[in-house]
N, C-alpha and C positions, 0 to 999 in steps of 0.2 A: 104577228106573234100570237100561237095559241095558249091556251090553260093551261098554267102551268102544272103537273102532277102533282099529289100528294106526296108532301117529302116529310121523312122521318129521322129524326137527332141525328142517325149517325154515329161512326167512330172517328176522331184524331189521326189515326195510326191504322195502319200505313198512307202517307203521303201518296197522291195521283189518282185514279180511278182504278179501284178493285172489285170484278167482279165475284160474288162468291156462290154460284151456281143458280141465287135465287134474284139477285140484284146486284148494284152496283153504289159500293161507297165513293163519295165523295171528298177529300179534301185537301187543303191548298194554306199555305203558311203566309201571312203577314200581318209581319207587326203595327204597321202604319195604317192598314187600309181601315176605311169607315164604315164600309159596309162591300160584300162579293155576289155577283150574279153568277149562275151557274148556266150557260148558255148553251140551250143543247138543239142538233140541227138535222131537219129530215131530210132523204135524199133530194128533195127538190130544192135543198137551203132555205128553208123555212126555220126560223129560230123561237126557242120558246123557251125562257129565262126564269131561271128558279132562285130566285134569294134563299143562300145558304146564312142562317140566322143562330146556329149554333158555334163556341168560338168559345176555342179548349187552349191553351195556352198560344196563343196566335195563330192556332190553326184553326181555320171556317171550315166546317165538316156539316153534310147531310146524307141520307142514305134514300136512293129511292129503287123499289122494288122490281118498278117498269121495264128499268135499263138491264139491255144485255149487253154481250159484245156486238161491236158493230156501230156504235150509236156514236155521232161523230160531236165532239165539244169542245167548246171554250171558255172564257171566262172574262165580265167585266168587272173590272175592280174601280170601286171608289175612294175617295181621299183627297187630297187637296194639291194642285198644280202648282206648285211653285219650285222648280228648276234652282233658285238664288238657295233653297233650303234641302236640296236634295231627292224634294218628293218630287216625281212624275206620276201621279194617277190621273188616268182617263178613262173613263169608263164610253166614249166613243171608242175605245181598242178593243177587239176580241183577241183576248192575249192565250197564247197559246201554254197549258198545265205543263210546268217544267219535269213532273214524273209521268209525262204521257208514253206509253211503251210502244205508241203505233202514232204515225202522220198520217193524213187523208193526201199529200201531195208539196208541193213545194212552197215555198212563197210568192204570191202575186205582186209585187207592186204596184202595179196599175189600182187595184184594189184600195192601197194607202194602210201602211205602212207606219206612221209617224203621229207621234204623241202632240205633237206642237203644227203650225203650220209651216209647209217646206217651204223656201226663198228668204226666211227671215231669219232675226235672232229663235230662237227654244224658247223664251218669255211668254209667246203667245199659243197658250193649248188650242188643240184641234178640236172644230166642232161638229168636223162632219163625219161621218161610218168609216171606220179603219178595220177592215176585214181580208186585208191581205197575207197574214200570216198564215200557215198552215193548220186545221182543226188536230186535236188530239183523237184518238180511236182510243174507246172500250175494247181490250182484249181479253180472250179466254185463253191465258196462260197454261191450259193442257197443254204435254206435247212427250206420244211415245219414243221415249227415249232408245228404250230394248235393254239391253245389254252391255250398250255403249259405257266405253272405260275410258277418260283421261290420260293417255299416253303418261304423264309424267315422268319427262325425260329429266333426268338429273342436271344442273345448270352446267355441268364441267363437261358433259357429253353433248352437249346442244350446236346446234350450227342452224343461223337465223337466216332467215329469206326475208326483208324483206319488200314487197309486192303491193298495189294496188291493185284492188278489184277488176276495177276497168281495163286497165292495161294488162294486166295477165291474160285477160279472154277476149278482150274484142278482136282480134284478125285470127284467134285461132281457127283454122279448117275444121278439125272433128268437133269443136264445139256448134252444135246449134243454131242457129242464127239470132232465135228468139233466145239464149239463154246466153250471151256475148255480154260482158261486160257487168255478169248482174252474179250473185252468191249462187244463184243456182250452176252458173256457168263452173264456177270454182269443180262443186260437188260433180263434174261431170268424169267421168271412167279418162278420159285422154287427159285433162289436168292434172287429176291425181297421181295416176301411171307417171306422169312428168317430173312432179314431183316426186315421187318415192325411188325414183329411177336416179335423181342428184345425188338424193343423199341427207337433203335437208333434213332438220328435225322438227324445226318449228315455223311456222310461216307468222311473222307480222305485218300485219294488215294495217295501210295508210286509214286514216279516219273514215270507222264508217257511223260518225253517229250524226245525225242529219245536221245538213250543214247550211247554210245561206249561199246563195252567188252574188256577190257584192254588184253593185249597179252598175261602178265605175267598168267593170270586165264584162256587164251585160251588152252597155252601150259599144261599147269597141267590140263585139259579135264572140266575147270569151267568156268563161267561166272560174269559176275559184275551183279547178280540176281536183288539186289535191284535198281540197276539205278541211283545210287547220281555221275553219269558221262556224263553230258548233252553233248551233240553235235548241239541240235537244240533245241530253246525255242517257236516256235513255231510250229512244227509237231508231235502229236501223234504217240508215237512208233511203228514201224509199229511190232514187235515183239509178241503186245498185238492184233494183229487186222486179225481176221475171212474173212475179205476180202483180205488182202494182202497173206495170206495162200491161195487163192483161184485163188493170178495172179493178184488182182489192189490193189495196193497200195495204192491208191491215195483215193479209197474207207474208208480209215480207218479216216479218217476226220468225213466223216456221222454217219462213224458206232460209233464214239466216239459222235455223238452230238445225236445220237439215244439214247444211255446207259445213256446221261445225264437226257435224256427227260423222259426216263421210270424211274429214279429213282426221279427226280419232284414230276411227276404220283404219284408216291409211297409216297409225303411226305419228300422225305429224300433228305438234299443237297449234294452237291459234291466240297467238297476242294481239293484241289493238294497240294502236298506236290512238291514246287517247289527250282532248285537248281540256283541260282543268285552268287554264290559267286566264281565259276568256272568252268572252263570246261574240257571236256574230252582231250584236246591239250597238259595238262602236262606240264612239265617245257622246258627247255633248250633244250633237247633231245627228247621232245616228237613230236608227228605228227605233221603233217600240215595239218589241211583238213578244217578249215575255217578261221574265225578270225584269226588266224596266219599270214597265207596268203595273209588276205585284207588288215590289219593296224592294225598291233604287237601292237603300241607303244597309239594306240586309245583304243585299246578294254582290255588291261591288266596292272596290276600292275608294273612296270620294277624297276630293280634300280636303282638309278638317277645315281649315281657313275660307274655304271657297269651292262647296258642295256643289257647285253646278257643276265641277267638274271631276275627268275622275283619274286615277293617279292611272300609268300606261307603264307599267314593264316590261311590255310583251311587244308594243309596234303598232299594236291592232284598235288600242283607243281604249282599253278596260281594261280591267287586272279585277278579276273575282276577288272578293273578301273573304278569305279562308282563317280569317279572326274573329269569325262571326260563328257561332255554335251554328242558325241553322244552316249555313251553305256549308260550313264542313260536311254538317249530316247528307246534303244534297251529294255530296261527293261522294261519302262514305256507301251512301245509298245504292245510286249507281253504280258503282265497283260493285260492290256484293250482287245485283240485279246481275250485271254482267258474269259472275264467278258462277253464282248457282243457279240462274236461270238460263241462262244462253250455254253456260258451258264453259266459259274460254279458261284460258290460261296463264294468260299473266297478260299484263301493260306496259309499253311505253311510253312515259310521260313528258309530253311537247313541252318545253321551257319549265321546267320542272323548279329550278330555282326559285318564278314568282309563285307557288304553291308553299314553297319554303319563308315566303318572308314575314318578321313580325311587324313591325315598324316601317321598319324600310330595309334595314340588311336582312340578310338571310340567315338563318338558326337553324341550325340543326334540331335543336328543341322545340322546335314550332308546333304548334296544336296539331297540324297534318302533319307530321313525322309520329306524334304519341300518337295519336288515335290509330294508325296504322297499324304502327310497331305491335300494339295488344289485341288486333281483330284477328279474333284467331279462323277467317275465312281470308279475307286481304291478304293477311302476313302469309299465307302461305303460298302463293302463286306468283310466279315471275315479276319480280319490281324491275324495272327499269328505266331510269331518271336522263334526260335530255338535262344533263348537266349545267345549263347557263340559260341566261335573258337578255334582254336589250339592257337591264338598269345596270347603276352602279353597283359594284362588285355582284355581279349577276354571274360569272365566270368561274363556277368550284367543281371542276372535275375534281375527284379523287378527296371530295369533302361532303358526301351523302351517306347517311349513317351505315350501319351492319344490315344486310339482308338486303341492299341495294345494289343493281349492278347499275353502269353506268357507260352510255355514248363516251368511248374513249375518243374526243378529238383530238388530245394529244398524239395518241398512236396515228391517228391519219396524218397529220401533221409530217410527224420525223420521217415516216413510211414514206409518203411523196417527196420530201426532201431526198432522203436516203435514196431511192431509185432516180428521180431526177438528176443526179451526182452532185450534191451536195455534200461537203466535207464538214469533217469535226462534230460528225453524226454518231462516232462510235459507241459512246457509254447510254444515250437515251435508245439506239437501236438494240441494244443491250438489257435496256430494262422493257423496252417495248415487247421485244421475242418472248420473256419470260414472264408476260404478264402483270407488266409494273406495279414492281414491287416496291415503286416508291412511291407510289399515288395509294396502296391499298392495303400492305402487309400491314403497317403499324396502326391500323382503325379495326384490324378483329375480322377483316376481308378477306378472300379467297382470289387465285388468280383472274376465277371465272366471274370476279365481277365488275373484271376487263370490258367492255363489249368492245372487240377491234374491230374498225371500219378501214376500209380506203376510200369508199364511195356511200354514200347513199341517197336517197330520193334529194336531197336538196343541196347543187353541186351538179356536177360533170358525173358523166354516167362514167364506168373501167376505158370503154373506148376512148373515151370523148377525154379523158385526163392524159391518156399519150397522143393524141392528134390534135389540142387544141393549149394555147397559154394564155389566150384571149377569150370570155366570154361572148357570143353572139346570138343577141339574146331579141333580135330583132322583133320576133313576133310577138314579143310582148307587148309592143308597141309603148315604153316609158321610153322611148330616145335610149335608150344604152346605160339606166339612171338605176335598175333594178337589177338585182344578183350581186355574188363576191366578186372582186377584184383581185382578191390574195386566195389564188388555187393554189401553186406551190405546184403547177404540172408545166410539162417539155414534151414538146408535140415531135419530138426527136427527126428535128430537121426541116419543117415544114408546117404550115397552119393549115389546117384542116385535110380534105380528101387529098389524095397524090398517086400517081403512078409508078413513081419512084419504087423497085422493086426492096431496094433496099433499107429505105426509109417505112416501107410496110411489113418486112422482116420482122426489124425492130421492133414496131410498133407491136407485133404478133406476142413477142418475145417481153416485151415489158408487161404485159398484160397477164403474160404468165406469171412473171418475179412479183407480181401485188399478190395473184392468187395462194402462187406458192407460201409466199413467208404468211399472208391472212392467215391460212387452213395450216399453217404445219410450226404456229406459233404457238404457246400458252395462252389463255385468255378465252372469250368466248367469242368466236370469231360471226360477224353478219353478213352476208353477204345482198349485193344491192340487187332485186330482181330483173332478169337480163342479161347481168355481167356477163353470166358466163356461155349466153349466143351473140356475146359483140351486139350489145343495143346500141346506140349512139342517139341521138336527140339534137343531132345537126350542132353540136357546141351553146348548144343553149344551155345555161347552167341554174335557172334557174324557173323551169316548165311548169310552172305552179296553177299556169292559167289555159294550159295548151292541152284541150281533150278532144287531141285527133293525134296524126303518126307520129309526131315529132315526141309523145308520150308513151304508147301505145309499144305491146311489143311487137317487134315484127318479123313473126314465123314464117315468113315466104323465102327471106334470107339469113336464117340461122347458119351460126357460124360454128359448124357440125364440128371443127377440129376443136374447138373452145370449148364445147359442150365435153367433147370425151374430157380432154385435159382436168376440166374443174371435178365431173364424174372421179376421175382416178384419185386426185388430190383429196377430196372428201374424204373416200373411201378408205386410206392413206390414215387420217389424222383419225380416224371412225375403228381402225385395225389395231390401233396401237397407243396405248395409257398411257406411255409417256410424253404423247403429242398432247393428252388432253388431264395435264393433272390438277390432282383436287389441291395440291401443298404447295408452296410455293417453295423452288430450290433453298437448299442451303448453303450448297459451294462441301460438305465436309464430305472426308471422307467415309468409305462404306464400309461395314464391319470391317475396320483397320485395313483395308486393303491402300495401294496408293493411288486406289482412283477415284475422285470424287464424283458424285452427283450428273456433273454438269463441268464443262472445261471450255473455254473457249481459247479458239485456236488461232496462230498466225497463218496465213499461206507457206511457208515453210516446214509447219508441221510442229512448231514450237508453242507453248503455252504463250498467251497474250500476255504482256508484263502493264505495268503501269502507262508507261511510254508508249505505250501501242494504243493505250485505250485515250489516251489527252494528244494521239499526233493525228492532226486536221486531215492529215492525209490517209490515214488508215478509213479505207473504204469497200472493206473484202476481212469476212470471216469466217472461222469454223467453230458450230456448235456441235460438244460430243455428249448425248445424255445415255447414260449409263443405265440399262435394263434393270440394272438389281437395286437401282437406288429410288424408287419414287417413295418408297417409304410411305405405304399404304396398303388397305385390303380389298377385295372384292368384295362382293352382295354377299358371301358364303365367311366373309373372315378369314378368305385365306389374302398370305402376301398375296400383293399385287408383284408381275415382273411383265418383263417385256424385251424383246429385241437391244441389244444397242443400237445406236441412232447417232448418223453424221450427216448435219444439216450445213451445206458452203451458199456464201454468198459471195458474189462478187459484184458491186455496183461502180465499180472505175470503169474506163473505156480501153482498159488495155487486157488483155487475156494474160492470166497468172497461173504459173504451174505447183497447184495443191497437194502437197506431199501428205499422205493420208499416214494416221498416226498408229502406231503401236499401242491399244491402249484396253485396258480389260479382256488381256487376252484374241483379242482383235488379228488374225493373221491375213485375212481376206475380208473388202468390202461390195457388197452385192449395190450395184447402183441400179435405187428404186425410181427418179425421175430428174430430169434435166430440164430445163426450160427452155434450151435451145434445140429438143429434138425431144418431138411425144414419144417416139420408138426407143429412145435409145435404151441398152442394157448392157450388161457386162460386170465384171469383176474384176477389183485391184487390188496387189497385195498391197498388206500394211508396207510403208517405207517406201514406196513406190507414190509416183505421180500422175496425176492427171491434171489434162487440160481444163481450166474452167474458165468459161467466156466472157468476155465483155460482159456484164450487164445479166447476168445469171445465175439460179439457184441449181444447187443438186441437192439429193436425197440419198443417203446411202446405210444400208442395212447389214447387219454382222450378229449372228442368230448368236443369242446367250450360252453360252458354256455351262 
């Protein structure tokens, strides 16, 4: 250990190291600790420990002149070890500054990792060097933006991708080799083109804020792929970054505000799929490598009765304390860090409920709902709530305040039901199409704060839900004990791969009836990245741990006819305002005319009556939305209008002849996509029928008068 520098007071504010062109402030919050080393380390790992001695309302702050960017650090904190009262301090941990904006690399374990010693009870602290966490980096937060604008696409116009890092790039051909898998790969000319070419608007990104690989998936030769194991909420992982492969680390900052700027460029936003409701430190028994370290009893959930442990809503062994002013701020922090430093554009937030909770139920009123609600940088970027947790009543879709959209798993739900051939699906597939209006008209909501899914990252890939009813989940190696059991899919004849020409028809064809009714429903439609070149994941439904093919996309066998189909569908719901309205229907009629809004139809061509909507058997409809009625304006104030629109479903196994309706002046309907044929075209008059198939959507269009 060398001499340590002269250090000077310092400021409080802002939290983590900031350099401000001449030096770099220091400081770091807790309420418990006795006293904080400030540990700082030269390339050869040489450590040289600066007691920070000023301490502004539990924040330890010092200012020293020397430090740039680049300078790699830690922190021992002292205090008193006793587990039975909640405190962990050990000042054998170099604990990694939870607002550090850059990592020097992974975590070691071999290193050591653990506040106590490992094989026993937690009762007995660790006395020997725990330097296996990852150091924090000094950044110099320049970064030529240019010109660069924020897409800001309106929430009713949006259509979500979305994607992990890794698996979007790694087997692409035109990427790279060196830029596979990493933010730089994203920002390259052949991904974007990919992207701008779907249709997408926004890309969410699986977690990139650095994450841990839990031991148990190191030892069995895996990794925690997906990343829902945060260790730091403010430094991109350096795992995904082309520069830290290269020897700087610290470089993955840019290179992540480079991929933002190029997908702008491109039109397309960037949300994070971020994890707030806990961390990679685990329960009782797990590491030490930050919050642990600085102030247990501030930054996580404990039990009031019995602090040595800590309360678990999430699965994962902790539940962050979001009833504690400063881990609020920790949060609040990070979101803003993220919003106007990096760029992005809004969140999804993993198990969003335990963020929600006071006590123990969840509130709407909670400190993290107000404190959002009034930041007038938060509040205005894409919210989006992972509606539920593992705890009791952890389960509130359609109960997350105003200005929240929200993971609709009901819609995936009735949608797989519905196509599956389940009956007595009529009235929820009813409010599902149009945006449920019963989970979000009466809280002050908009349809678009639907998010409708069939699939996404956790779950059966679009393939994998019509080829498999069984999970196979083998490579995960837990015995068959890991993933859902209740998918609510029909592998339509057969489990898994098959030659069966006709049983892969189908398959073709189902795949299209998710696409179609997702993209040409109300709501905000997401789609799962892959779906639409037929990814499959060998029926593994739950790939969490698996970062090689069975995650990975794979462009060698893209499923080029899948690809156009979802292109057009897009395109489709992208062309025309009344696929994507801001109001939700009313059912009345339009300037006294006698057409309403919106009609739903029997296969006969008759309006649905009550009896249609409560009979088990009713499994085939028609939606007619009426051009003149969205009852809205453009960017300009004027009406909004649009085409009339006849949207058929048929999910029975029998083919029904659709008598197309007389309605708003309607004398011919131009048929815009079928699901049973990409080609198909043609026009029928009203009062005239068409065939509609087994197990299939049509689209049909009749230009406004």
């Amino acid at each position: 250990m060398t001499t340590p520098p002269i250090l000077r007071p310092g400021r409080p504010y802002p939290l983590g190291a900031t350099w401000d062109g001449k030096g770099t402030n220091f400081a770091l919050y807790s309420e418990n600790a006795t006293g904080i080393e400030l540990c700082l380390f030269d390339e050869q790992g040489v450590e040289t420990r600066v007691p920070l001695r000023e301490q502004t309302a539990f924040v330890w702050h010092g200012y020293l002149p020397s430090v740039k960017p680049g300078q790699r650090y830690g922190y021992r904190v002292h205090g008193e070890y006793a587990p039975e009262r909640g405190l962990r301090f050990n000042p054998n941990v170099v604990l990694l500054d939870p607002y550090a904006k850059a990592l020097d690399g992974t975590e070691q374990f071999d290193r050591g990792v653990f506040g106590y010693v490992p094989g026993g009870e937690d009762s007995v602290m660790q006395e020997e060097e725990q330097r296996g966490a990852p150091l924090g980096i000094v950044v110099d937060p320049r970064f030529d933006w240019g010109d660069s604008q924020k897409p800001d696409v309106p929430f009713h116009q949006s259509v979500i991708y979305e994607a992990h890092v890794k698996g979007l790039t790694m087997t692409h051909p035109d990427v790279p080799d060196e830029l596979r898998g990493t933010y730089a790969g994203i920002a390259t000319e052949p991904i974007l083109f990919y992207l701008r070419e779907l249709g997408i608007t926004s890309i969410e990104l699986m977690p990139v804020h650095q994450h841990v690989d839990d031991p148990f998936l190191l030892d069995k030769g895996l990794t925690n792929y997906w990343g829902y194991s945060t260790l730091s909420f403010f430094a991109p992982d350096v795992r995904y970054s082309a520069e830290a492969r290269k020897g700087n680390p610290a470089g993955a900052v840019d290179e992540f505000k480079q991929m933002v700027k190029a997908l702008h460029a491109s039109g397309i936003e960037v949300i994070l799929d971020v994890v707030y409701n806990h961390t990679a430190e685990g329960n009782h028994m797990g590491p030490t490598m930050s919050f642990k370290g600085i102030d247990n009893p501030t930054y996580y959930r404990l039990v009031a009765e019995d602090p040595r442990f800590y309360f678990d809503y999430t699965g994962t062994g902790n539940s962050l304390n979001v009833r504690h002013p400063q881990t609020l701020q920790l949060i609040m922090d990070s979101l803003r860090y993220w919003v106007t430093d990096m760029h992005v554009d809004g969140f999804r937030f993993d198990l969003a409920s335990t963020l929600a909770r006071g006590l123990h139920e969840v509130d709407q009123l909670s400190g993290f709902f107000t404190i959002i609600h009034q930041d007038p940088i938060i509040g205005q970027v894409k919210l989006i709530a992972e509606p539920w947790d593992v705890g009791e009543g952890g389960y509130q879709v359609g109960n997350f305040p105003v200005n929240w959209a929200e993971w609709n798993g009901i819609y995936r739900d009735d949608m797989r039901a519905f196509w599956k051939g389940d009956g007595g699906l009529a009235s929820e597939i009813g409010y599902r199409l149009t945006g449920s209006s019963d989970l979000y008209q009466n809280d002050g909501r908009k349809p678009y704060a639907s998010i409708n899914f069939v699939t996404a990252h956790d779950g059966f890939t679009l393939r994998d839900t019509v080829t498999y009813e069984q999970k196979h989940n083998d490579a995960n190696q837990e015995g068959g004990n890991d993933g859902h059991n209740h998918n609510i899919t029909w592998n339509c004849g057969a489990e898994g791969k098959t030659d069966d020409p006709a049983i892969n028809a189908l398959r073709r064809q189902q795949q299209r009836n998710f696409l179609a009714t997702l993209l040409l429903g109300q709501g905000t439609p997401m789609l799962l990245g892959g779906d639409e070149i037929g990814r499959t994941q060998g029926g593994n439904n739950n790939a969490y741990c698996q970062d090689n093919e069975i995650s990975w996309y794979d462009w060698a066998n893209l499923d080029e006819d899948l690809l156009a189909f979802t292109k057009k569908v897009i395109a489709l719901r992208k062309s025309h305002p009344a696929l994507h309205r801001r109001k939700f229907f009313s059912g009345r009629t339009i300037r006294g005319e006698d057409v309403r809004d919106i009609v739903w139809l029997r296969f006969d061509g008759e309006e649905m009556s009550d009896e249609d909507w409560n009979n088990p058997q009713t499994q085939s409809m028609g939606i007619f939305l009426d051009g003149n009625g969205l009852d809205d304006v453009d960017e300009r104030g004027e009406p909004l209008l649009d085409d009339h629109l006849l949207l058929l479903l048929n999910a029975s196994h029998v083919d029904l002849p659709f008598r197309l309706p007389d309605l708003a002046g309607c004398q011919e309907w131009d048929l815009q996509l079928d699901t049973t044929d990409d080609h198909a075209s043609g026009a029928v008059k009203a009062g005239e029928e068409t065939n509609l198939a087994a197990r299939s959507v049509k689209l049909y269009r009749c230009p406004r008068q």
